[in-house]
MISE-699314 format. One record per residue: residue in one letter; x, y, z of N, C-alpha, C in turn; residue number from 1. Coordinates in nm, 4 decimals, decimal comma. Example, Ala and Ser with C-alpha at 12.3 -4.5 7.8 and 13.67 -1.06 7.14 Angstrom:
<A; <1,3190; -0,5690; 0,7800>; <1,2300; -0,4500; 0,7800>; <1,3200; -0,3300; 0,7800>; 1>
<S; <1,2850; -0,2250; 0,7080>; <1,3670; -0,1060; 0,7140>; <1,2900; 0,0030; 0,7870>; 2>
END
This chain:
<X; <10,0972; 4,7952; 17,7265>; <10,1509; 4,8028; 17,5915>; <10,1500; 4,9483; 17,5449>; 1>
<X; <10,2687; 5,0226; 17,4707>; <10,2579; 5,1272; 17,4476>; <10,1624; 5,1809; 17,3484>; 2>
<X; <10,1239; 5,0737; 17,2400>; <9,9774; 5,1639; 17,1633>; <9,8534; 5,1246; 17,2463>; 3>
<X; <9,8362; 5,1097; 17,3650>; <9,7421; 5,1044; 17,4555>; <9,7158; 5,2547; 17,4914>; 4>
<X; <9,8264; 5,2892; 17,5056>; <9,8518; 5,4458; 17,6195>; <9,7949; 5,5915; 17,5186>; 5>
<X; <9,6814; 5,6211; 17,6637>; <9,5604; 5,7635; 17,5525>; <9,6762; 5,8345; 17,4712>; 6>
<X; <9,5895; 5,9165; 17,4191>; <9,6998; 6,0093; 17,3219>; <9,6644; 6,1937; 17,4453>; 7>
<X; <9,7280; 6,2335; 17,4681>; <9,7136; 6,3750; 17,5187>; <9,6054; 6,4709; 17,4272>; 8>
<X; <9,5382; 6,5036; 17,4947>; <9,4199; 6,6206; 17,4453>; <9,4704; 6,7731; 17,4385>; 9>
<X; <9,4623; 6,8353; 17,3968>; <9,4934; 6,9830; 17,3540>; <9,6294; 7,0071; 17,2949>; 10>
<X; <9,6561; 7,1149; 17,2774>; <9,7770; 7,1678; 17,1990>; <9,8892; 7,1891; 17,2445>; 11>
<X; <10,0091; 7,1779; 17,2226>; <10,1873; 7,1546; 17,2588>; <10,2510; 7,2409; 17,1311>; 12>
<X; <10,3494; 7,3187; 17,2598>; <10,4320; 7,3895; 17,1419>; <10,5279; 7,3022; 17,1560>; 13>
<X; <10,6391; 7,3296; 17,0947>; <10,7792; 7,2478; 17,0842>; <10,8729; 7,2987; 17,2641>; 14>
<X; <10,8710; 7,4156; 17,3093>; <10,8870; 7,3536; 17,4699>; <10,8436; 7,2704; 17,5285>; 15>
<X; <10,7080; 7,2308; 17,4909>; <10,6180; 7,1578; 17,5511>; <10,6867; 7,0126; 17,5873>; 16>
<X; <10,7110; 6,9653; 17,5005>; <10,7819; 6,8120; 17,3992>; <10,9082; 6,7831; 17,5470>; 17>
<X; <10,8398; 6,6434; 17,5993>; <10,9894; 6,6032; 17,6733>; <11,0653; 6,5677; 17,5662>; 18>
<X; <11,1958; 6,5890; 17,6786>; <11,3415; 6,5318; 17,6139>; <11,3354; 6,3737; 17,5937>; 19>
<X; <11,3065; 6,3201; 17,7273>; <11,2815; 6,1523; 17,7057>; <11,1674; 6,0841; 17,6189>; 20>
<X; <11,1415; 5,9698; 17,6158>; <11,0045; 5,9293; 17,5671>; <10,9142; 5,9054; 17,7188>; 21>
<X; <10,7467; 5,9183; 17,6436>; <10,6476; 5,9259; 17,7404>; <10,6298; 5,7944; 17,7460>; 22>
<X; <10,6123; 5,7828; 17,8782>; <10,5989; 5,6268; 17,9668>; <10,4257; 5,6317; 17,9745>; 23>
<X; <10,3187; 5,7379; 18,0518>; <10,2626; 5,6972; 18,0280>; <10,0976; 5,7437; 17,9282>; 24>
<X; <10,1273; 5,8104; 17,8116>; <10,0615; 5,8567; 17,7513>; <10,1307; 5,8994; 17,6197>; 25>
<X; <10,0662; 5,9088; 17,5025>; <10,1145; 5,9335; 17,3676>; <10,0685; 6,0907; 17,3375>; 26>
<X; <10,1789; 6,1455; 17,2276>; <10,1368; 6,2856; 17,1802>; <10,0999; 6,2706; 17,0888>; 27>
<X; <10,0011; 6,3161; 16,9955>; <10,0005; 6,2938; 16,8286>; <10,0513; 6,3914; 16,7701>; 28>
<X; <10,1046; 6,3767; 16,6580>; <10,1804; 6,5455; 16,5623>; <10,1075; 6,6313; 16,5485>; 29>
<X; <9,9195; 6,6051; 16,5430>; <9,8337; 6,6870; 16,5559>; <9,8174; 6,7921; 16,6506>; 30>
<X; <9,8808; 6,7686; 16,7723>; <9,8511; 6,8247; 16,9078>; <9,9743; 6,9318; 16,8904>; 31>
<X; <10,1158; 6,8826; 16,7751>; <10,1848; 7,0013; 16,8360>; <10,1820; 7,1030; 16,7389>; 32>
<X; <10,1705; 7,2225; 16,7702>; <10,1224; 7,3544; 16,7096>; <10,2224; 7,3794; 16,5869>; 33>
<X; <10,3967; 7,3185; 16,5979>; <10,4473; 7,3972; 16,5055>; <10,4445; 7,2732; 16,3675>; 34>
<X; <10,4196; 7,1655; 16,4247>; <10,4202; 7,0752; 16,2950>; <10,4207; 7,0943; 16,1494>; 35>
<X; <10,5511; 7,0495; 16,0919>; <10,5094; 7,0949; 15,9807>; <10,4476; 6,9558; 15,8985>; 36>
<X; <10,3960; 7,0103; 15,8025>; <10,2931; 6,9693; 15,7002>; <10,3411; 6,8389; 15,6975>; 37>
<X; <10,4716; 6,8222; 15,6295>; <10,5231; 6,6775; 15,6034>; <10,4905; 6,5667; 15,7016>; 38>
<X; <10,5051; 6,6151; 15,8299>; <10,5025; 6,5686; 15,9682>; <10,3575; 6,5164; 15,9735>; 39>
<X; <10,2752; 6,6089; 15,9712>; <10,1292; 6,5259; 16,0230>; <10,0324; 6,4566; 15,8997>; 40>
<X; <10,0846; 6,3876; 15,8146>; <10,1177; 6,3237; 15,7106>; <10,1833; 6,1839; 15,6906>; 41>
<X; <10,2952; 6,2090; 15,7149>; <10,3807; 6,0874; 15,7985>; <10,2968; 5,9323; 15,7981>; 42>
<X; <10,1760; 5,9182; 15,8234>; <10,1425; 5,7946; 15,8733>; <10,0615; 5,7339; 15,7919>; 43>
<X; <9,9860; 5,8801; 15,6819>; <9,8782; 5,8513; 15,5635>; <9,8859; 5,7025; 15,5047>; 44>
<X; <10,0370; 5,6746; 15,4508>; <10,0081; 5,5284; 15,3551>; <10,0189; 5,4244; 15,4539>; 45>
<X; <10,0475; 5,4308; 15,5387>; <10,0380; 5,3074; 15,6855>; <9,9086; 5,3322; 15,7302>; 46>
<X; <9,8061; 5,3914; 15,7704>; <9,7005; 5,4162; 15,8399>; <9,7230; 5,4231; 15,9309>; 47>
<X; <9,8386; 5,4804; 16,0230>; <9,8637; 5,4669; 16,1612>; <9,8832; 5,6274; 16,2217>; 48>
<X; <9,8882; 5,6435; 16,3474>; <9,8324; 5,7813; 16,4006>; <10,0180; 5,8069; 16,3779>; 49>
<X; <10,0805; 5,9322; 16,3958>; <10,2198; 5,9370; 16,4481>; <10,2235; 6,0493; 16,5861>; 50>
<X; <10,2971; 5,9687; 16,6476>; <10,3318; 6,0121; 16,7365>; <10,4556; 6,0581; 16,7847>; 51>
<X; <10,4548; 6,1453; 16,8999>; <10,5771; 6,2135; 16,9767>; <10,6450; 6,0898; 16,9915>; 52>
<X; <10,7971; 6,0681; 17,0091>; <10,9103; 5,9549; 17,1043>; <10,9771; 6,0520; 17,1568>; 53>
<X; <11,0593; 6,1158; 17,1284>; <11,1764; 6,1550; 17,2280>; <11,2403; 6,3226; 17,1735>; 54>
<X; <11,3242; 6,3894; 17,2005>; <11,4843; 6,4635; 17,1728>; <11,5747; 6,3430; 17,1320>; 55>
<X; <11,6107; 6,4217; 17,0389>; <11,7674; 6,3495; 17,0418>; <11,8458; 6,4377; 16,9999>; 56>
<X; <11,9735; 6,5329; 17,0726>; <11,9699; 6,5929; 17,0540>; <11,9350; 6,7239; 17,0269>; 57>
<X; <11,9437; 6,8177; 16,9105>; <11,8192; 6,9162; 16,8882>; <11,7325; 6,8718; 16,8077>; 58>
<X; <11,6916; 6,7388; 16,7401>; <11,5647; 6,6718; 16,6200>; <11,4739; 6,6441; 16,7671>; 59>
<X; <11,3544; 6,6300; 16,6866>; <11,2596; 6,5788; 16,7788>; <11,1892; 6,4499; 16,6957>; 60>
<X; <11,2231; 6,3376; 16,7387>; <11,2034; 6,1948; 16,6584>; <11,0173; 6,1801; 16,7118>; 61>
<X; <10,9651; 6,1173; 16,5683>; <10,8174; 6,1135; 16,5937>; <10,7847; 6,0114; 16,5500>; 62>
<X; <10,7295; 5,9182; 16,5028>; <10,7065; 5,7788; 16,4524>; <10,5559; 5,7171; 16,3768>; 63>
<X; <10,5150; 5,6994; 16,3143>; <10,3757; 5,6324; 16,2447>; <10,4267; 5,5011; 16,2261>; 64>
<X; <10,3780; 5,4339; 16,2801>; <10,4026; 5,2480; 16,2880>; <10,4305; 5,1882; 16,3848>; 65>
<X; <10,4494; 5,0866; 16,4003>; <10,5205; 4,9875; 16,5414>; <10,6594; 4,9872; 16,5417>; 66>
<X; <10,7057; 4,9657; 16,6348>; <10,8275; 4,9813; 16,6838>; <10,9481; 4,8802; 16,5536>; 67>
<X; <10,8514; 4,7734; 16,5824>; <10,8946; 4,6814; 16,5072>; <10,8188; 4,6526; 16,3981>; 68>
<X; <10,8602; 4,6305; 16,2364>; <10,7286; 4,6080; 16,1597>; <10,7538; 4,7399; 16,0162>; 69>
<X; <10,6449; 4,7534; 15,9510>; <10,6171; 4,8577; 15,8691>; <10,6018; 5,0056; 15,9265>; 70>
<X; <10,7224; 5,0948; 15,9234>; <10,6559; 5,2107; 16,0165>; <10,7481; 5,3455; 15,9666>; 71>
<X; <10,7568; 5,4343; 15,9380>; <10,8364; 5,5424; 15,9369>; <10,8362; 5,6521; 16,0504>; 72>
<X; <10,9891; 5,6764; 16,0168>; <11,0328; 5,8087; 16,1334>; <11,0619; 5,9317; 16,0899>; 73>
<X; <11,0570; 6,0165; 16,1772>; <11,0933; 6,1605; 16,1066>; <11,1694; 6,2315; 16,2158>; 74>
<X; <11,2397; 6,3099; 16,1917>; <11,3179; 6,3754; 16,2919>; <11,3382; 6,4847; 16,2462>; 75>
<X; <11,2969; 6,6244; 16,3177>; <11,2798; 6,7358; 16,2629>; <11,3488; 6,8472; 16,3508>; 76>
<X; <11,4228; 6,9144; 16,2353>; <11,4882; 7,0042; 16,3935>; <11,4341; 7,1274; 16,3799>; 77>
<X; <11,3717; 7,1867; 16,5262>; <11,2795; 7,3030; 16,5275>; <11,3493; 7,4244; 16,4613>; 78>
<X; <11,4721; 7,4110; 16,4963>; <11,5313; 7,5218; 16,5069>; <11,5382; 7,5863; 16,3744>; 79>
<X; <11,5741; 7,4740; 16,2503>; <11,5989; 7,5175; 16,1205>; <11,5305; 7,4720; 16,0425>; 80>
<X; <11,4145; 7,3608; 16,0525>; <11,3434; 7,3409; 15,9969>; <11,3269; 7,1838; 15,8934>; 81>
<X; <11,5011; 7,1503; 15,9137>; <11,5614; 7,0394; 15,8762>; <11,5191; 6,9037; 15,9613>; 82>
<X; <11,4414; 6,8256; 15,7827>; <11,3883; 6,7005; 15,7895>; <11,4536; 6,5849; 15,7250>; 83>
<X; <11,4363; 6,4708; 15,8702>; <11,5314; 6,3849; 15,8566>; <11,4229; 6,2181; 15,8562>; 84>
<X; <11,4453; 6,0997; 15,7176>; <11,3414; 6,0341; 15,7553>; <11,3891; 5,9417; 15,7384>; 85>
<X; <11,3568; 5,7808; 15,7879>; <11,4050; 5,6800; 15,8043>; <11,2448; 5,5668; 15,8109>; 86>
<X; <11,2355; 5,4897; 15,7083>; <11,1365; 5,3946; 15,6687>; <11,2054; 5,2643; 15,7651>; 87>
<X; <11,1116; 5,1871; 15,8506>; <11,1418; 5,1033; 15,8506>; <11,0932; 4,9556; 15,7589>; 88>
<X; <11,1469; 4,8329; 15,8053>; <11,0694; 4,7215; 15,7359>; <11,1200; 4,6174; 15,7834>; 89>
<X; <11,0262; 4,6062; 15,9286>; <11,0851; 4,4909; 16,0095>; <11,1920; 4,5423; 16,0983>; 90>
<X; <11,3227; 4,4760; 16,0911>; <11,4306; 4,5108; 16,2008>; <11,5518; 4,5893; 16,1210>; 91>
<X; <11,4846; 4,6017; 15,9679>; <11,5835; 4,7345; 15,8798>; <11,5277; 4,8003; 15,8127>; 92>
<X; <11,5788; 4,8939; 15,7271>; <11,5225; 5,0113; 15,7165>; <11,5857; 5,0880; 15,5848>; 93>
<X; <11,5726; 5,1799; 15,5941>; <11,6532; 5,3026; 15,4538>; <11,6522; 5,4304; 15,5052>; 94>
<X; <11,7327; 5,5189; 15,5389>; <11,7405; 5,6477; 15,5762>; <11,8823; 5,7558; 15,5369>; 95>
<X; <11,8608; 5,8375; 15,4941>; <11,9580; 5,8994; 15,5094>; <11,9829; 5,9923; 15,6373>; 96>
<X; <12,0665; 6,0283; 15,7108>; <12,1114; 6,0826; 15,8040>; <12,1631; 6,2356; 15,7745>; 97>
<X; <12,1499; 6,3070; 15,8927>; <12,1960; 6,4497; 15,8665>; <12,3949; 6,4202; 15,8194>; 98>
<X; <12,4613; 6,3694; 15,8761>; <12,5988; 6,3334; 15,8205>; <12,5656; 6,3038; 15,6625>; 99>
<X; <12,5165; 6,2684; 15,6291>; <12,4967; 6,2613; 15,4570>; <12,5141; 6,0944; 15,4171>; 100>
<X; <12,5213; 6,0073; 15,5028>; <12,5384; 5,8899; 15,4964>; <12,3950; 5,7864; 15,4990>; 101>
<X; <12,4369; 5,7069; 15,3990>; <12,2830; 5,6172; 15,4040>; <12,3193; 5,5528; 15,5337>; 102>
<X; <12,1900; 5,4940; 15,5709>; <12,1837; 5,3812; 15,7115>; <12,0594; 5,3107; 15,6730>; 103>
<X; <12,0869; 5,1944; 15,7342>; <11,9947; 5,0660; 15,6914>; <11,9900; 5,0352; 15,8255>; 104>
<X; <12,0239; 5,0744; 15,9178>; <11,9697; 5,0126; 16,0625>; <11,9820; 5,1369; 16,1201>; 105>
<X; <11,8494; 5,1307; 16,2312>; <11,7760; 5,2475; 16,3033>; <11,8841; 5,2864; 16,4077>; 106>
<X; <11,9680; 5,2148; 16,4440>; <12,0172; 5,2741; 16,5456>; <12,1467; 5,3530; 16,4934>; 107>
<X; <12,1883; 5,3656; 16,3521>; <12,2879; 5,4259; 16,3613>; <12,2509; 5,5558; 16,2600>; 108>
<X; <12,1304; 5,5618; 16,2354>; <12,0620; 5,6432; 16,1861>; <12,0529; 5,7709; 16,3145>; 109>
<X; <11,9860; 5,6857; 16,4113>; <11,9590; 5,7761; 16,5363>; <12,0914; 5,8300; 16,5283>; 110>
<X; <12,2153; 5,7636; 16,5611>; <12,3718; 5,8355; 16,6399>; <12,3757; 5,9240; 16,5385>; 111>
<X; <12,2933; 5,9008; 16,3834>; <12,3494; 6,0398; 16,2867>; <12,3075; 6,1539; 16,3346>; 112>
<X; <12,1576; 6,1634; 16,3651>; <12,1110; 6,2648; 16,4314>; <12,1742; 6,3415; 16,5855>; 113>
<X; <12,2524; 6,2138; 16,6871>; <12,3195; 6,3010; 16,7800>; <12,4681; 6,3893; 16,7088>; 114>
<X; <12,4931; 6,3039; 16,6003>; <12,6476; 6,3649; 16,5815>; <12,6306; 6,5092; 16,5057>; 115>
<X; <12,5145; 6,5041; 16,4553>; <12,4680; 6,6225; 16,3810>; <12,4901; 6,7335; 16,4810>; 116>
<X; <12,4557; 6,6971; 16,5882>; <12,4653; 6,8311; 16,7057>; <12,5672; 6,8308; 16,7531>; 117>
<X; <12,6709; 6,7389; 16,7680>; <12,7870; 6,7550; 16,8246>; <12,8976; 6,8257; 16,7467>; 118>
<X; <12,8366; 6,8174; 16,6154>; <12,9887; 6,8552; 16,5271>; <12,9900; 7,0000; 16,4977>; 119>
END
């Protein structure tokens, strides 16, 4: 089960960070050096740790909650500093997207964040 899997010990810059998600171990936002504030925060009113998921694009998506369930996301792009967040609740959600468009489901929230880099 993936909140089974240790969390990584010591410090990560943003090279550090795979592109994919980690199969078998978790990062916490704590571990990566450039985090900003908002970021390692993230999980305070859930009580839940947040962790690294993936690239998408140039954001780097991080998560406090279960996959499924009560949980928020953040997607932050190193480069400029631009924060992107998406609450879930259950199998929907509330987010606005870098396109400027609300989204109520996670997955088209995510494609906002790839189109952000494509355009």
């Amino acid at each position: 089960m993936a909140g089974d899997r240790p969390f990584l010990t010591g410090a990560f810059h943003t090279s550090d960070l795979s592109p994919t998600p980690l199969r078998d171990h978790r990062l916490a936002a704590s571990s990566w050096i450039e985090a900003p504030d908002r970021l390692l925060h993230l999980g305070d009113e859930l009580d839940e740790p947040v962790e690294y998921k993936r690239r998408i694009g140039r954001f780097l998506l991080w998560r406090a909650g279960p996959a499924v369930g009560e949980a928020r996301y953040l997607a932050v792009d190193p480069d400029s500093g631009e924060i992107i967040t998406f609450d879930l609740h259950g199998k929907t959600g509330l987010g606005h997207g870098p396109d400027g468009s609300r989204h109520t489901r996670f997955r088209t929230w995510k494609e906002s964040l790839l189109g952000r880099v494509q355009s």
